[in-house]
C-alpha positions as CSV (number, residue, x, y, z in Angstrom):
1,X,-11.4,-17.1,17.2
2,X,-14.2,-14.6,16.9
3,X,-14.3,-11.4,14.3
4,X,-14.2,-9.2,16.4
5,X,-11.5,-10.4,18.7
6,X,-9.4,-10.8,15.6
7,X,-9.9,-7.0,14.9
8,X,-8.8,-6.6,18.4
9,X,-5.9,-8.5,17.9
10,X,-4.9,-6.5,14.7
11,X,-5.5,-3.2,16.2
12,X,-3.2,-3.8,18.9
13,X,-0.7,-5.0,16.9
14,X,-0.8,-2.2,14.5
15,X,-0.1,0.0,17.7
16,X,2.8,-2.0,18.5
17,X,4.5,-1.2,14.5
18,X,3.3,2.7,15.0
19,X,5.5,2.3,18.7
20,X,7.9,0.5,16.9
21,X,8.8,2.4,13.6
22,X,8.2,6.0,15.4
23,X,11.3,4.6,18.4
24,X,13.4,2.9,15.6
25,X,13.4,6.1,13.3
26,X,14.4,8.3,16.7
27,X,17.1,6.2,17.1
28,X,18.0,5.8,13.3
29,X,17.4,1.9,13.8
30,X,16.1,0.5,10.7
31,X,16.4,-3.4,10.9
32,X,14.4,-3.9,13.9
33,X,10.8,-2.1,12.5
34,X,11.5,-4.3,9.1
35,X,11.6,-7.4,11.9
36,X,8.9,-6.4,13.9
37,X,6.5,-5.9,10.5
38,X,7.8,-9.3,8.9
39,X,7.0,-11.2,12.2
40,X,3.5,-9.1,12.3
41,X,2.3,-10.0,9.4
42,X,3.0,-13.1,9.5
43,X,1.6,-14.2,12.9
44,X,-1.7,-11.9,11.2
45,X,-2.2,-13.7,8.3
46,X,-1.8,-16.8,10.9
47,X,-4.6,-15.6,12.9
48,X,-6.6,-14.4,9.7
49,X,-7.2,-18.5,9.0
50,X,-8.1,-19.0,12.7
51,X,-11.3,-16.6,12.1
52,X,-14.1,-18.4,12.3
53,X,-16.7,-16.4,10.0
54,X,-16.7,-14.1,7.1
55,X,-14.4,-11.6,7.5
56,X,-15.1,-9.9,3.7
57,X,-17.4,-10.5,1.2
58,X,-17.7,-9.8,-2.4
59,X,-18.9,-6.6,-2.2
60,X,-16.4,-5.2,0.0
61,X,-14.0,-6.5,-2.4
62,X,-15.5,-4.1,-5.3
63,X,-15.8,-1.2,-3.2
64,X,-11.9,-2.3,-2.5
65,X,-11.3,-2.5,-6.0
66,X,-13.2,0.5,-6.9
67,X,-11.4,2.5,-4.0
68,X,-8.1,1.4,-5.0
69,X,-8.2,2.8,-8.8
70,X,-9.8,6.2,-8.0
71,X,-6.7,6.6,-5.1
72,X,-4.2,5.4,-8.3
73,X,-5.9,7.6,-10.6
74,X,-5.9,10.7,-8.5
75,X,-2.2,10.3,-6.6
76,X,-1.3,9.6,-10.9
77,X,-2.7,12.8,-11.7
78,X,-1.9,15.0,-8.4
79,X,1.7,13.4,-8.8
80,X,1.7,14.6,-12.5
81,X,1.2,18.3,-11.6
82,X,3.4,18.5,-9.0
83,X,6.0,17.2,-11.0
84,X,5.5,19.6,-13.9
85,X,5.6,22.3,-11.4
86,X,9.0,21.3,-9.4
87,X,10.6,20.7,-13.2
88,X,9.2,24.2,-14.1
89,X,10.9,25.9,-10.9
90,X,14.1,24.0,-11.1
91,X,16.1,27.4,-11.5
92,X,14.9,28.1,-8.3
93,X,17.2,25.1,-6.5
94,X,18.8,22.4,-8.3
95,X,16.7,19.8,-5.8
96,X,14.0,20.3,-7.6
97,X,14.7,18.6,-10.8
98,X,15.3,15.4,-9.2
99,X,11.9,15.4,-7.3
100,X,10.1,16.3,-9.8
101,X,11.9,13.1,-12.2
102,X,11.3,10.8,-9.1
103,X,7.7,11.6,-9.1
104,X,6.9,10.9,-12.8
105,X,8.7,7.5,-12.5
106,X,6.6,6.4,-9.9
107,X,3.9,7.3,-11.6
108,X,4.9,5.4,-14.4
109,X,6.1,2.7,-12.2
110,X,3.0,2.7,-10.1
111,X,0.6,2.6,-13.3
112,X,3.2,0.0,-15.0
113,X,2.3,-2.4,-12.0
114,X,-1.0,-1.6,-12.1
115,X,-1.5,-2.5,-15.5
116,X,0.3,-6.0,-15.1
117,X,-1.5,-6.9,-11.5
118,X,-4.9,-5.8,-13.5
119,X,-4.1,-8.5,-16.8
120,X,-3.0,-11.5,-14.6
121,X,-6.1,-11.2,-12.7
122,X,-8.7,-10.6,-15.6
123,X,-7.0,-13.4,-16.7
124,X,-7.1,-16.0,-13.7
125,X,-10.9,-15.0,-13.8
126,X,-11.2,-15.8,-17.2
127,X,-9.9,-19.1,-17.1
128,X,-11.8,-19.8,-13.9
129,X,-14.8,-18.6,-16.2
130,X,-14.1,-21.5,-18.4
């Protein structure tokens, strides 16, 4: 299988989750969309080994990488303001409070797992260094 008819492939199957997930949530079905991605992804990552050619290189992976910590870095700190706001305003409705505490933990969470991801693989490419 060629690239490009891979990227076809995937295209038309992300189409078929957008159909999917937009009909289940109109018809307050959640089961099927969380079938329909588990078989998705699966038959993908099938097809991603039936590519014949390079489908990313190294430097697409650093500009991944690279991407991937600025979009942390500024949902962390967007995330972090919003927060403070909702928890100043809480008066205002007693919602708010809540929002605001589910924010900061997922910053923390989303930072925690960061940080973990980020040491197990400095250190895989450590010991491959070696």
């Amino acid at each position: 299988m060629s690239l490009s008819q891979y990227n076809k492939i995937r295209m038309i199957v992300v189409a078929i989750i957008a159909i999917a997930f937009s009909q289940s949530i109109l018809r307050n079905s959640f089961i099927i969309p969380v079938a329909i991605l588990a078989v998705s992804s699966a038959t993908l990552f099938y097809l991603r080994r039936k590519v014949k050619g390079v489908i990313a290189d190294e430097r697409d992976y650093s500009i991944g990488g690279k991407a991937a910590l600025l979009s942390i870095q500024l949902f962390s700190v967007v995330a972090v303001i919003l927060m403070f706001f909702l928890y100043s305003i809480r008066e205002l409705n007693v919602v708010y409070e809540p929002m605001g505490l589910v924010l900061a933990f997922s910053v923390c969470v989303l930072m925690l797992m960061y940080s973990i991801i980020f040491r197990i693989k400095r250190g895989k490419r450590n010991q491959n260094e070696k």
